[in-house]
PDB file of N, CA, C and O in Angstrom:
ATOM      1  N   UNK A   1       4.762  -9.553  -0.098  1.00  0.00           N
ATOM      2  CA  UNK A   1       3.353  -9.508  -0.383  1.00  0.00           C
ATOM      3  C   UNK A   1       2.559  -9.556   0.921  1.00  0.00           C
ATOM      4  O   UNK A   1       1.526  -8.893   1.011  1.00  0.00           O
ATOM      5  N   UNK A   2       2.968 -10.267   1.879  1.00  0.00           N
ATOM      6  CA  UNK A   2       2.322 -10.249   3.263  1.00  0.00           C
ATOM      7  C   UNK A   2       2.630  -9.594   4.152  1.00  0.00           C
ATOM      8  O   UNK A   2       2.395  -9.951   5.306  1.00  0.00           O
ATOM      9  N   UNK A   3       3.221  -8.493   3.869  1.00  0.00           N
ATOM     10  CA  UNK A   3       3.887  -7.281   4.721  1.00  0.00           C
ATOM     11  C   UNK A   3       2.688  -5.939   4.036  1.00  0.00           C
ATOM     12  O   UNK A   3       1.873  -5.220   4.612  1.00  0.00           O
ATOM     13  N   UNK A   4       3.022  -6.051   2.815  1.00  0.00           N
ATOM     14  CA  UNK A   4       1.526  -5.251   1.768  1.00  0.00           C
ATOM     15  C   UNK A   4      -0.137  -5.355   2.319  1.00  0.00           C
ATOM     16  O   UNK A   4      -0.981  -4.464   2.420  1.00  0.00           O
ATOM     17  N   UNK A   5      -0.197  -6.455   2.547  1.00  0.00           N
ATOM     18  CA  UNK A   5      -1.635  -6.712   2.979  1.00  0.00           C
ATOM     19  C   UNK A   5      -1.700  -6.501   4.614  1.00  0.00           C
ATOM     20  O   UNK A   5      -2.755  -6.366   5.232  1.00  0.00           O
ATOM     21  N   UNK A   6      -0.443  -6.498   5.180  1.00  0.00           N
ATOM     22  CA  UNK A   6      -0.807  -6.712   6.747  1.00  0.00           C
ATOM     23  C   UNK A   6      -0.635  -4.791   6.846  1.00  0.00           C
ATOM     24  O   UNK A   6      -1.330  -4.011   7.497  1.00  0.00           O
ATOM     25  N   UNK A   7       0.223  -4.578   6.188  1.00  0.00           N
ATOM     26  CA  UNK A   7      -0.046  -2.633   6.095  1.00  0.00           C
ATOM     27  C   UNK A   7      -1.193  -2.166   5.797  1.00  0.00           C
ATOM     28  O   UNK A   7      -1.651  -1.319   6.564  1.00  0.00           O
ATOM     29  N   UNK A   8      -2.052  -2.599   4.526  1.00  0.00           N
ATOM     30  CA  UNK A   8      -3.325  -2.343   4.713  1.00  0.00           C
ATOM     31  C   UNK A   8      -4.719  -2.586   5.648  1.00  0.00           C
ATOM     32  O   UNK A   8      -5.769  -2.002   5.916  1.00  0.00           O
ATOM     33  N   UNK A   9      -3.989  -3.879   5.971  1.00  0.00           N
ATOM     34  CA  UNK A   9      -5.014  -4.209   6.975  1.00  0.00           C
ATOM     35  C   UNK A   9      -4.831  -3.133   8.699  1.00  0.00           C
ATOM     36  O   UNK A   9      -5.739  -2.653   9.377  1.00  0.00           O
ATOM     37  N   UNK A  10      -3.673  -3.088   8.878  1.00  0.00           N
ATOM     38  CA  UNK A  10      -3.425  -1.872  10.153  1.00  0.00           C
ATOM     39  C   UNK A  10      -3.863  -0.411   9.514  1.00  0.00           C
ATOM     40  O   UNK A  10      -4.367   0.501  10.169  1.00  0.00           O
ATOM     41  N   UNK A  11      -3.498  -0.369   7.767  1.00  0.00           N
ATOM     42  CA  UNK A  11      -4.177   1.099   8.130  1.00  0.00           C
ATOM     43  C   UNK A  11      -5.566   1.453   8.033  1.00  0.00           C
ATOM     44  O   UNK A  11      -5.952   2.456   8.632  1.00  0.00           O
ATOM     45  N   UNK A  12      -6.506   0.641   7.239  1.00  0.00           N
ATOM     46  CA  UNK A  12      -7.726   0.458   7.695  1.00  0.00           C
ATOM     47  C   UNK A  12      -8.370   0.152   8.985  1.00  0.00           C
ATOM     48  O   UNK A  12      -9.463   0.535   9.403  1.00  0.00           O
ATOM     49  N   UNK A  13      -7.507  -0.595   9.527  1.00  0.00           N
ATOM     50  CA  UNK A  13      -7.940  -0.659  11.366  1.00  0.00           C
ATOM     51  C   UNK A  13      -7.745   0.296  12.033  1.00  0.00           C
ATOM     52  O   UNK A  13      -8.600   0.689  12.826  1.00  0.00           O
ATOM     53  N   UNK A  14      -6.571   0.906  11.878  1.00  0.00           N
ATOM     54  CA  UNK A  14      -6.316   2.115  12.742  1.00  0.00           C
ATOM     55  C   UNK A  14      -7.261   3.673  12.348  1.00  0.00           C
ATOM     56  O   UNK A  14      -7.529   4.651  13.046  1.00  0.00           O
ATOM     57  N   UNK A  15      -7.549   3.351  11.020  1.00  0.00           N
ATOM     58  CA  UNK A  15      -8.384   4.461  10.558  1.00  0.00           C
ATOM     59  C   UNK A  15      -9.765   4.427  11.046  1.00  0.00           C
ATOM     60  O   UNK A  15     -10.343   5.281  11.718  1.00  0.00           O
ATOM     61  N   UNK A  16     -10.168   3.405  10.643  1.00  0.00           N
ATOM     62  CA  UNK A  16     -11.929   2.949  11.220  1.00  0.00           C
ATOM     63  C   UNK A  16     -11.902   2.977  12.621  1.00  0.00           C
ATOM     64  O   UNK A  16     -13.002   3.343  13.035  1.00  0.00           O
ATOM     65  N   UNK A  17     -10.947   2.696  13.713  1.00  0.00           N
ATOM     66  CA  UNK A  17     -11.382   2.612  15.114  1.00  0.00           C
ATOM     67  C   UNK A  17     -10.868   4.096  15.433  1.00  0.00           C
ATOM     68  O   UNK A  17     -11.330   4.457  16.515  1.00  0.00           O
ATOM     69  N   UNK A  18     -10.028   5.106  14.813  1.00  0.00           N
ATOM     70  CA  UNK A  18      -9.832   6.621  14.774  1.00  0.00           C
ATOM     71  C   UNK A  18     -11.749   6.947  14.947  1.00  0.00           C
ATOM     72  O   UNK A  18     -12.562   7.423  15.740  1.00  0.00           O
ATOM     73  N   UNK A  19     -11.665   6.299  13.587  1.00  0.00           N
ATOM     74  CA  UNK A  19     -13.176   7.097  12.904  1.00  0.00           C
ATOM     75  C   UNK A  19     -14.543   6.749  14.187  1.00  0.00           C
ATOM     76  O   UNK A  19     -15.557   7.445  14.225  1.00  0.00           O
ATOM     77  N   UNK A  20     -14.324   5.692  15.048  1.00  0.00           N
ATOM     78  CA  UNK A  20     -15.094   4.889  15.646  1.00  0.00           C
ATOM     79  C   UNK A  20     -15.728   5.348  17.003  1.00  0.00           C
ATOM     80  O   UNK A  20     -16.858   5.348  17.491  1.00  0.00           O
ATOM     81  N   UNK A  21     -14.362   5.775  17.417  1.00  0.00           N
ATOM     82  CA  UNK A  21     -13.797   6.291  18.534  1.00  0.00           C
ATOM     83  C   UNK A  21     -14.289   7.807  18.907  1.00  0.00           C
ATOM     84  O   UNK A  21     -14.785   8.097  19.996  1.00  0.00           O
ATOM     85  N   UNK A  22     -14.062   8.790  17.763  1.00  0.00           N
ATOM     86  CA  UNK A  22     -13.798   9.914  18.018  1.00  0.00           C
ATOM     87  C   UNK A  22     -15.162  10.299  16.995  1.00  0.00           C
ATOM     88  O   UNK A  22     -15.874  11.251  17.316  1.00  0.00           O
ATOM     89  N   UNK A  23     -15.432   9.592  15.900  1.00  0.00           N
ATOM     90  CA  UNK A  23     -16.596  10.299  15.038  1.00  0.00           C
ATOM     91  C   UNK A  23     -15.790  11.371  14.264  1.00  0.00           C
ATOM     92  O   UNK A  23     -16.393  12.350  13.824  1.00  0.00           O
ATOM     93  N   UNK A  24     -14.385  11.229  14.064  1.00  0.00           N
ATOM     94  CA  UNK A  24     -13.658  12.147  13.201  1.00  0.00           C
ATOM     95  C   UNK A  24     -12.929  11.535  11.863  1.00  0.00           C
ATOM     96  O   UNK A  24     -12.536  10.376  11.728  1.00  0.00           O
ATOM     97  N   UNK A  25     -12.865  12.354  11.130  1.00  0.00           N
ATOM     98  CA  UNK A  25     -12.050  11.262   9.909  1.00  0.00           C
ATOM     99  C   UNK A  25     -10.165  11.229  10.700  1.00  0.00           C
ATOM    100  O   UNK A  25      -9.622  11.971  11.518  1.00  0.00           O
ATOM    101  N   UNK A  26      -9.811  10.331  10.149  1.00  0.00           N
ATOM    102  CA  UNK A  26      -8.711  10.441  10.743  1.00  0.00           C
ATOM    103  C   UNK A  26      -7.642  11.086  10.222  1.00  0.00           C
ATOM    104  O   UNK A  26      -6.860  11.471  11.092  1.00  0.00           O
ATOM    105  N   UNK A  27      -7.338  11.335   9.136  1.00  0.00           N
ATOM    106  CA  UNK A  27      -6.875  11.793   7.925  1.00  0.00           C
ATOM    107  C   UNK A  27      -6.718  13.586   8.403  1.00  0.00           C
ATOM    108  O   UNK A  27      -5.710  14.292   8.451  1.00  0.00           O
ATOM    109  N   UNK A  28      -8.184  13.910   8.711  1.00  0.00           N
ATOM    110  CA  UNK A  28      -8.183  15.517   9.554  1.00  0.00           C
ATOM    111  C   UNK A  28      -7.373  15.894  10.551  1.00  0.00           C
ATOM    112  O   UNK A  28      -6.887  17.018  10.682  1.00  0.00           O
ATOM    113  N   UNK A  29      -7.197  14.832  11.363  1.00  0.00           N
ATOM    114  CA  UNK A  29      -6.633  15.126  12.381  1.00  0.00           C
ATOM    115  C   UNK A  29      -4.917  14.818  12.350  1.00  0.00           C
ATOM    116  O   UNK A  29      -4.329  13.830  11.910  1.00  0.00           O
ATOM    117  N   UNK A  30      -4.371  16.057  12.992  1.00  0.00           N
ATOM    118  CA  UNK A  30      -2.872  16.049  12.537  1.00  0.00           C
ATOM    119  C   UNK A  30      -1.947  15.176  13.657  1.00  0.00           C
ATOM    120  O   UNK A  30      -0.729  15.063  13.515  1.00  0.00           O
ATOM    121  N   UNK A  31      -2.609  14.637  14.669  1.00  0.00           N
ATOM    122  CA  UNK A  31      -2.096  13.709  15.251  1.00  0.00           C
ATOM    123  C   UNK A  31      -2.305  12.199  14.848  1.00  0.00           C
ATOM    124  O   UNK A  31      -1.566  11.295  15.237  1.00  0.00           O
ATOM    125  N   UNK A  32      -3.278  12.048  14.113  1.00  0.00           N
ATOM    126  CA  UNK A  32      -3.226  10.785  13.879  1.00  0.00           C
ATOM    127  C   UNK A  32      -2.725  10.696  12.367  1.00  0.00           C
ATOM    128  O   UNK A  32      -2.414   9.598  11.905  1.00  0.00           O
ATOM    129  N   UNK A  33      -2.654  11.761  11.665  1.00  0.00           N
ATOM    130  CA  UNK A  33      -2.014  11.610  10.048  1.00  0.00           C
ATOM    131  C   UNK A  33      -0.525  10.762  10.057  1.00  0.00           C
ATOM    132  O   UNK A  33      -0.211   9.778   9.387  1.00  0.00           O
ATOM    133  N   UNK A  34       0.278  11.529  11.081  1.00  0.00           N
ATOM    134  CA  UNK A  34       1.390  10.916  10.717  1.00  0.00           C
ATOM    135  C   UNK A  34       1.818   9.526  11.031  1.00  0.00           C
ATOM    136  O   UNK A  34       2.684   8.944  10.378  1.00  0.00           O
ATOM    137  N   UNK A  35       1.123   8.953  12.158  1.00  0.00           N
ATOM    138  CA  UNK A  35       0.999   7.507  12.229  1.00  0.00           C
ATOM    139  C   UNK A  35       0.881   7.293  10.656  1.00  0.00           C
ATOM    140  O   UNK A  35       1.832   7.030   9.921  1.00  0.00           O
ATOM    141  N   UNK A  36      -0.712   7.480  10.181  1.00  0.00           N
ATOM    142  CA  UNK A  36      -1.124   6.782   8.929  1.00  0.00           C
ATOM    143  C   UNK A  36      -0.769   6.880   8.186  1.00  0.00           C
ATOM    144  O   UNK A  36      -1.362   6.187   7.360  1.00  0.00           O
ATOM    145  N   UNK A  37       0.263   7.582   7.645  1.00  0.00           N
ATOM    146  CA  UNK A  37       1.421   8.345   6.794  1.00  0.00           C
ATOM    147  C   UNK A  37       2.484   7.205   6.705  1.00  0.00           C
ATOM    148  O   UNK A  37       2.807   6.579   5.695  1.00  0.00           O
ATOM    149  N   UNK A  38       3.111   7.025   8.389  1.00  0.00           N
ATOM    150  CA  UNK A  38       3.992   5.519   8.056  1.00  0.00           C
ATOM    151  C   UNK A  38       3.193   4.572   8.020  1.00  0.00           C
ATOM    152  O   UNK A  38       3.818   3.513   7.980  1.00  0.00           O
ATOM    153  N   UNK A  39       2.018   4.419   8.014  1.00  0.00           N
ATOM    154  CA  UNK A  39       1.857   2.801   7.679  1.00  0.00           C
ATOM    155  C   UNK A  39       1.579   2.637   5.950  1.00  0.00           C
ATOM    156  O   UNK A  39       1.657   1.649   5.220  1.00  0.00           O
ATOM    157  N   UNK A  40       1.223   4.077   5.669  1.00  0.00           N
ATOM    158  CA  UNK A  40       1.228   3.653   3.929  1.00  0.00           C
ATOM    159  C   UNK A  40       2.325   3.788   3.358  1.00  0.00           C
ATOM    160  O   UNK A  40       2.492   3.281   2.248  1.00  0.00           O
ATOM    161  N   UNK A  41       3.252   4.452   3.940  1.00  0.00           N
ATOM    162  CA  UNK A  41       4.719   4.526   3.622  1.00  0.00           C
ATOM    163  C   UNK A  41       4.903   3.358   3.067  1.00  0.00           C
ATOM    164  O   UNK A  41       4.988   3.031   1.883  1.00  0.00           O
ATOM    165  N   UNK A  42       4.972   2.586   4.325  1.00  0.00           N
ATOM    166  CA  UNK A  42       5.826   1.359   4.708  1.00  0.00           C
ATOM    167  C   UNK A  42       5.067   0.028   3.577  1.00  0.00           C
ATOM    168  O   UNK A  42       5.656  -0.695   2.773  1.00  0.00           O
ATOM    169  N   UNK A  43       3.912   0.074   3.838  1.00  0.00           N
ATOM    170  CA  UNK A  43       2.957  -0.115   3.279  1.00  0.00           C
ATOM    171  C   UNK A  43       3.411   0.084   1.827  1.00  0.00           C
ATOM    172  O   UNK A  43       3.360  -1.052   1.355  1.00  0.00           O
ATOM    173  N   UNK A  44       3.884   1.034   0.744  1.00  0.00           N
ATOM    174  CA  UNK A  44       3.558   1.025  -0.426  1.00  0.00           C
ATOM    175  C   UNK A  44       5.414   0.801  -0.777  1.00  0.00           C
ATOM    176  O   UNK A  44       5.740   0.532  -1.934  1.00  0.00           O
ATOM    177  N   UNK A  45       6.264   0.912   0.079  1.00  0.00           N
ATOM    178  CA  UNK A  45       7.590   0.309   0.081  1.00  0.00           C
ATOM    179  C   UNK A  45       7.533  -1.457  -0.008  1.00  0.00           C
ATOM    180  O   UNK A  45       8.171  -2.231  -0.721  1.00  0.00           O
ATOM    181  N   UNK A  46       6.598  -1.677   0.925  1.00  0.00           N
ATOM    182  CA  UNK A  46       6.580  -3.584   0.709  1.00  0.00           C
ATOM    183  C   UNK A  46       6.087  -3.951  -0.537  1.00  0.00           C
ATOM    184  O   UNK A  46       6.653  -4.924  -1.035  1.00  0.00           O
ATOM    185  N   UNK A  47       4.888  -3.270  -1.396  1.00  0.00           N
ATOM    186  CA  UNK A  47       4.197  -3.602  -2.384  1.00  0.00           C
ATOM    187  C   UNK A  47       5.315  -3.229  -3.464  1.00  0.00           C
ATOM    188  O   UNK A  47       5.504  -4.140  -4.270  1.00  0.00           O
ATOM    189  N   UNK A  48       6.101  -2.081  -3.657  1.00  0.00           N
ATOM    190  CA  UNK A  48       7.135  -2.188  -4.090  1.00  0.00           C
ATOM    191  C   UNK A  48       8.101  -3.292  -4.382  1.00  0.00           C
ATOM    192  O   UNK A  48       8.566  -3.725  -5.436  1.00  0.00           O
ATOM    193  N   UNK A  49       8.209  -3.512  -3.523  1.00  0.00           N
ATOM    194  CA  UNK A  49       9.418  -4.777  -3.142  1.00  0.00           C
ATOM    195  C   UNK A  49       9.132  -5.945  -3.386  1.00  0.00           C
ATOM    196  O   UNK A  49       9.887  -6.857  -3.721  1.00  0.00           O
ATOM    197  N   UNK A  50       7.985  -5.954  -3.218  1.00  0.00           N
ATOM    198  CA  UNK A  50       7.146  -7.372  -3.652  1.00  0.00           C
ATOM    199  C   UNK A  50       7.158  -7.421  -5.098  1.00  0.00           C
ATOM    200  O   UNK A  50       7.641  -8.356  -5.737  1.00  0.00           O
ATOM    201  N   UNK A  51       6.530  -6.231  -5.677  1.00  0.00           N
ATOM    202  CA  UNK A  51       6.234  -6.268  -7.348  1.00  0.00           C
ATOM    203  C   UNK A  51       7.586  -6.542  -7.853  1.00  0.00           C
ATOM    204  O   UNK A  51       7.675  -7.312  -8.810  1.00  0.00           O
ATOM    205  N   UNK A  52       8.662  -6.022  -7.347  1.00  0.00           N
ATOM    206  CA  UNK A  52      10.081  -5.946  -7.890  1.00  0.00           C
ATOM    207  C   UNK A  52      10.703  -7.174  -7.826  1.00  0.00           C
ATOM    208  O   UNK A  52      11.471  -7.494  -8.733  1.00  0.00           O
ATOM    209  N   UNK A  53      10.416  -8.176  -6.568  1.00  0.00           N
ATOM    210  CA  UNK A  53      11.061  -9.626  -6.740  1.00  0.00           C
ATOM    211  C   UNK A  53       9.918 -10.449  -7.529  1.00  0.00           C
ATOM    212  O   UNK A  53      10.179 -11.614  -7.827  1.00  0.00           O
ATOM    213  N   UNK A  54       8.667  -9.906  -7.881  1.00  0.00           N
ATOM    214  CA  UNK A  54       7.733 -10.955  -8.706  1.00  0.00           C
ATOM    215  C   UNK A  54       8.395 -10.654 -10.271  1.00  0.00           C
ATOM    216  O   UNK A  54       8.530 -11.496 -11.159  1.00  0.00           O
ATOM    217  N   UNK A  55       8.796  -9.083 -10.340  1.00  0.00           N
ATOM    218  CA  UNK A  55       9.011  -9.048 -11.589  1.00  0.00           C
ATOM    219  C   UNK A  55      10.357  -9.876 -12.032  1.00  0.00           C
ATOM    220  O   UNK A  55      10.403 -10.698 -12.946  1.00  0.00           O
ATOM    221  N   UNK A  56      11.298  -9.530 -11.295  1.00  0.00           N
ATOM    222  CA  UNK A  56      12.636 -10.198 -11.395  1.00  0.00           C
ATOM    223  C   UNK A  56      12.253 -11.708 -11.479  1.00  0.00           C
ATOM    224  O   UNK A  56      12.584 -12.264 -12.526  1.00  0.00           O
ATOM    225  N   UNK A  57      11.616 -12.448 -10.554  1.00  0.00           N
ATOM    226  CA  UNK A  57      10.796 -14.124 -11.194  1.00  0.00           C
ATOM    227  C   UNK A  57      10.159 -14.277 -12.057  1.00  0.00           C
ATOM    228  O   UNK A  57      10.029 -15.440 -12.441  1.00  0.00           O
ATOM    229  N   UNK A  58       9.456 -13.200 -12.782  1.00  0.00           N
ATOM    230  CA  UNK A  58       8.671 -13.475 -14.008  1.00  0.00           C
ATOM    231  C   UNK A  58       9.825 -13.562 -15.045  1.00  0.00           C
ATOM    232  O   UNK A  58      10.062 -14.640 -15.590  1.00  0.00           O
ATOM    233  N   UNK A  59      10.584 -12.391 -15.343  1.00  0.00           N
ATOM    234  CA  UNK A  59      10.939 -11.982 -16.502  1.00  0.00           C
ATOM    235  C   UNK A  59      12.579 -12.992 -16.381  1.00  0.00           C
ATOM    236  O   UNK A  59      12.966 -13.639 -17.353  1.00  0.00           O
ATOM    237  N   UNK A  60      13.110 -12.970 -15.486  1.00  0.00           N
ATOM    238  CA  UNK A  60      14.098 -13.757 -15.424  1.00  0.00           C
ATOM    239  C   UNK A  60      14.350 -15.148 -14.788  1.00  0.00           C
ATOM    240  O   UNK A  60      15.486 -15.620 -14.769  1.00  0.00           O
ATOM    241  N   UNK A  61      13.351 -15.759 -14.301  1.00  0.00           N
ATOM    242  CA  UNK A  61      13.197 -17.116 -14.503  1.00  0.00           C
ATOM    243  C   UNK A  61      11.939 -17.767 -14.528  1.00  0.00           C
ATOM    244  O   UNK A  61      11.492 -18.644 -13.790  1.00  0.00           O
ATOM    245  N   UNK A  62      11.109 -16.791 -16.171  1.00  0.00           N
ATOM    246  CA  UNK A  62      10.101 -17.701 -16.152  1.00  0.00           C
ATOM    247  C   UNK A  62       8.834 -18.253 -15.075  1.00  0.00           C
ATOM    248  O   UNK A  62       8.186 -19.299 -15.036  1.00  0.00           O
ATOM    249  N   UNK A  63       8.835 -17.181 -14.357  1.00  0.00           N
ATOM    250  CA  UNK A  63       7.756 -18.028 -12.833  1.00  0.00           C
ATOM    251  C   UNK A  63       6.674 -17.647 -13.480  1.00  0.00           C
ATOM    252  O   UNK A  63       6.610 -16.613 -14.145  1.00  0.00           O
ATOM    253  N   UNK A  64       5.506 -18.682 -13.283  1.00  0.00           N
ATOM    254  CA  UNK A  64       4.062 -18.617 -14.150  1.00  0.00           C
ATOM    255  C   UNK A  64       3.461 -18.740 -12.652  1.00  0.00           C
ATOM    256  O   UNK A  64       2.553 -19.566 -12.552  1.00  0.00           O
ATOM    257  N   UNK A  65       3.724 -18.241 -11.800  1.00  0.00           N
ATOM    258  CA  UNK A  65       2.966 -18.659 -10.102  1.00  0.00           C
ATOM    259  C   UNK A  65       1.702 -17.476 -10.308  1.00  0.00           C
ATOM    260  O   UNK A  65       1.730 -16.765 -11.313  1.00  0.00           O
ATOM    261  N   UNK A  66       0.800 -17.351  -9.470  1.00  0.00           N
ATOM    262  CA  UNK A  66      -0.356 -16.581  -9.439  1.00  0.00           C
ATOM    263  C   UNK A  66       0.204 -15.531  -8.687  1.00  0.00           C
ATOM    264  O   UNK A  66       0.246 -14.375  -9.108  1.00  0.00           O
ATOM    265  N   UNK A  67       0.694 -15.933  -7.437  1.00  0.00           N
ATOM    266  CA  UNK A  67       1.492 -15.026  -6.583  1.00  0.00           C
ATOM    267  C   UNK A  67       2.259 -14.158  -7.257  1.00  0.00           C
ATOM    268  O   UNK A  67       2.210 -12.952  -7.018  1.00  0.00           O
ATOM    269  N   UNK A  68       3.031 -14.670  -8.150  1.00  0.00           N
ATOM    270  CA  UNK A  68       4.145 -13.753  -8.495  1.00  0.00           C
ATOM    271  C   UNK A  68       3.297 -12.669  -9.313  1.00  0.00           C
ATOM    272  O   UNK A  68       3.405 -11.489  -8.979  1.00  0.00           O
ATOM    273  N   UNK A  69       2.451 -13.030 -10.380  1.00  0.00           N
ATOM    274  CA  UNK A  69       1.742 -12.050 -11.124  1.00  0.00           C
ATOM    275  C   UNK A  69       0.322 -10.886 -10.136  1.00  0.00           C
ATOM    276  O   UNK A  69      -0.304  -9.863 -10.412  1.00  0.00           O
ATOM    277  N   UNK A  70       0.396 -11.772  -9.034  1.00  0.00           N
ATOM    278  CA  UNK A  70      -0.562 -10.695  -8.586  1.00  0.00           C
ATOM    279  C   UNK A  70       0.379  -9.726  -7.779  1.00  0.00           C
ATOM    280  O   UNK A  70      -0.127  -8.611  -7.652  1.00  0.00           O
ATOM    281  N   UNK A  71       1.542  -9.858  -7.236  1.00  0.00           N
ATOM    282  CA  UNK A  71       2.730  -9.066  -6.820  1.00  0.00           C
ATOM    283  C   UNK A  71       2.727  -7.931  -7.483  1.00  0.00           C
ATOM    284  O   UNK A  71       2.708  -6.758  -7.110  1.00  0.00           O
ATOM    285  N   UNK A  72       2.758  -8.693  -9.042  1.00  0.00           N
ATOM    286  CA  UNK A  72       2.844  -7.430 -10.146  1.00  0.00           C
ATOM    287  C   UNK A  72       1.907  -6.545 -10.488  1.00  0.00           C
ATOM    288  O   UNK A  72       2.250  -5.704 -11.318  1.00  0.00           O
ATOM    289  N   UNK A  73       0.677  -6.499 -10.022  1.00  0.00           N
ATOM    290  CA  UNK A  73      -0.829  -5.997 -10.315  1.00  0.00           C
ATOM    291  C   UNK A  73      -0.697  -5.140  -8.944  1.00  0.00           C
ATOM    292  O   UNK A  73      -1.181  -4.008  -8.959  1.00  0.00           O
ATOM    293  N   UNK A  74      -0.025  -5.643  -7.666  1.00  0.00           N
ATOM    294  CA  UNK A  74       0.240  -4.703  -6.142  1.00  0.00           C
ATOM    295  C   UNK A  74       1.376  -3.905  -6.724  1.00  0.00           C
ATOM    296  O   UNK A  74       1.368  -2.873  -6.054  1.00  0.00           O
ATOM    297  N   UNK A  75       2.291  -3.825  -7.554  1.00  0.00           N
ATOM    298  CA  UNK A  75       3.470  -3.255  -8.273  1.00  0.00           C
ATOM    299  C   UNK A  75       2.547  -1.894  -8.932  1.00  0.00           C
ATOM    300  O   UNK A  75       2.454  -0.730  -8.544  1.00  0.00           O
ATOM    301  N   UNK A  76       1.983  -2.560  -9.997  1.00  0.00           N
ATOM    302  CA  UNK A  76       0.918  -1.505 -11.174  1.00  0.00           C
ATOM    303  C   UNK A  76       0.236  -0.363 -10.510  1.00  0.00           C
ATOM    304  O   UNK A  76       0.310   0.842 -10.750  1.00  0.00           O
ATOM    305  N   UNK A  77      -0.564  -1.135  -9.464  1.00  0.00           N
ATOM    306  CA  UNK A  77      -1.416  -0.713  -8.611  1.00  0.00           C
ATOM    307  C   UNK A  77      -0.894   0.842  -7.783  1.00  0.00           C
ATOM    308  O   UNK A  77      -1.592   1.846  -7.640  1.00  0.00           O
ATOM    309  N   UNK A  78       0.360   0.664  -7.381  1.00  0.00           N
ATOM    310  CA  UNK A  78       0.857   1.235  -6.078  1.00  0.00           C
ATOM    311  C   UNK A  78       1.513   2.321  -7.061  1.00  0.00           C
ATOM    312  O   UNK A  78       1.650   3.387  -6.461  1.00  0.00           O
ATOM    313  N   UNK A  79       1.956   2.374  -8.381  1.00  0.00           N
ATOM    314  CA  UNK A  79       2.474   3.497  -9.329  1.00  0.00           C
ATOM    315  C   UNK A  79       1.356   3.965  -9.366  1.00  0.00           C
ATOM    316  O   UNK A  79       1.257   5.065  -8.823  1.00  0.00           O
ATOM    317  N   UNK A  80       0.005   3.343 -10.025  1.00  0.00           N
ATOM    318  CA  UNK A  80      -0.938   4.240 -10.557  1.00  0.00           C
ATOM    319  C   UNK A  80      -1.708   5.423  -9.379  1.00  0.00           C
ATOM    320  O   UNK A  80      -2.373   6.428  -9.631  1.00  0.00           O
ATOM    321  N   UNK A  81      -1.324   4.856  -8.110  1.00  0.00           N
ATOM    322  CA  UNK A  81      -1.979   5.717  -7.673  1.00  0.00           C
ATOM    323  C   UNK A  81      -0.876   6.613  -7.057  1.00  0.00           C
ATOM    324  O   UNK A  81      -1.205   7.587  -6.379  1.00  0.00           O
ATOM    325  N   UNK A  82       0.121   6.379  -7.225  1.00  0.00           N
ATOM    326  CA  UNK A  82       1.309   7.423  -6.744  1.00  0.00           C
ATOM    327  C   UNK A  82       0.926   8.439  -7.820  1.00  0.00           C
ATOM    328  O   UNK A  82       0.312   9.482  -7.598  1.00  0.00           O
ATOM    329  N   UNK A  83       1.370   8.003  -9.044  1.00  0.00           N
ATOM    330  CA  UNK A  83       1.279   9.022  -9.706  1.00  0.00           C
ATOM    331  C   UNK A  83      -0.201   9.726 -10.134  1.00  0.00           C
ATOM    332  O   UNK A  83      -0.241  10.736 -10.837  1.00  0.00           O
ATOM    333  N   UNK A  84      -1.511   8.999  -9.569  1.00  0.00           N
ATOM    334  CA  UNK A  84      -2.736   9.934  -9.735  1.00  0.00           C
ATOM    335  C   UNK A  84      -2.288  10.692  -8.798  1.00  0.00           C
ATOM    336  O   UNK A  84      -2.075  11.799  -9.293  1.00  0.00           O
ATOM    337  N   UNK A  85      -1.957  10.670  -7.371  1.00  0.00           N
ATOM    338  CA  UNK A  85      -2.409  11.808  -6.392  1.00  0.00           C
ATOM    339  C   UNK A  85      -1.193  12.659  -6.686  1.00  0.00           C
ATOM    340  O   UNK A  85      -1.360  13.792  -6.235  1.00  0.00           O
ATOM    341  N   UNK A  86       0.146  12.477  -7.377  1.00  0.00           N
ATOM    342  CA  UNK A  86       0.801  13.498  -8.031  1.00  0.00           C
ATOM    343  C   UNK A  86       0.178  14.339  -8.594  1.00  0.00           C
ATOM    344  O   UNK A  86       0.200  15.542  -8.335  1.00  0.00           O
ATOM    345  N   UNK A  87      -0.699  13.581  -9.763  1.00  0.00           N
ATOM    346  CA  UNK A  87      -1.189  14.789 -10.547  1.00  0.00           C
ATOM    347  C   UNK A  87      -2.117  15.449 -10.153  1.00  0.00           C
ATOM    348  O   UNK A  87      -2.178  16.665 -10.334  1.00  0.00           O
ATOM    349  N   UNK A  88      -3.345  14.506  -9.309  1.00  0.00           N
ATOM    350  CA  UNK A  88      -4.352  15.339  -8.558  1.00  0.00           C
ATOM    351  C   UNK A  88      -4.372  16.248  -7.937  1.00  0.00           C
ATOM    352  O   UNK A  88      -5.358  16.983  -8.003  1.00  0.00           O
ATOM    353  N   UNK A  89      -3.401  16.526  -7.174  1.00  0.00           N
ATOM    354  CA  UNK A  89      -3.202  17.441  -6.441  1.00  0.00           C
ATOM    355  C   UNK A  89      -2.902  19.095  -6.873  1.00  0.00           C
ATOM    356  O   UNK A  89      -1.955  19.205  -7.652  1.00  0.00           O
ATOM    357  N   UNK A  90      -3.559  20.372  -6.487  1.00  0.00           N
ATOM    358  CA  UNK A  90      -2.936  21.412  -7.199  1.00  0.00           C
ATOM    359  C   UNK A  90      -1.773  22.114  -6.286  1.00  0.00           C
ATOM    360  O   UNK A  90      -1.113  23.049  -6.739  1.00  0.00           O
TER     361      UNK A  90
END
């Protein structure tokens, strides 16, 4: 879960001081995409991993922690938008 938030927090930093810097989106530019590419990678692999050991504590031993259920909402979260920009896309 703190690998999830520290990925978002670098790729919002690295994006905004792109954006800061240069007055360009960063996203446009094909040198800085693929940086930002692995940090959401990596980024939506931890939120993964996270949702997957909250779920495995919920469902198989009962954990009522806040942590563990908001793991699972970074779990929900990280499908729904995989699979919007699947479909969004033509």
């Amino acid at each position: 879960m703190v690998a999830f938030v520290a990925g978002l927090v670098v790729y919002i930093g690295l994006a905004g001081a792109f954006q800061i810097i240069t007055g360009d989106e960063a996203v446009d530019n094909v040198w800085m995409r693929v940086p930002l590419m692995g940090v959401v990678l990596t980024t939506a692999v931890a939120g993964v991993l996270a949702g997957g050991a909250a779920a495995s504590a919920v469902f198989r031993r009962g954990e009522r922690s806040a942590l563990a259920f908001l793991a699972l909402i970074v779990l929900v979260f990280i499908a729904i938008v995989f699979v919007g920009e699947l479909v969004g896309h033509e």
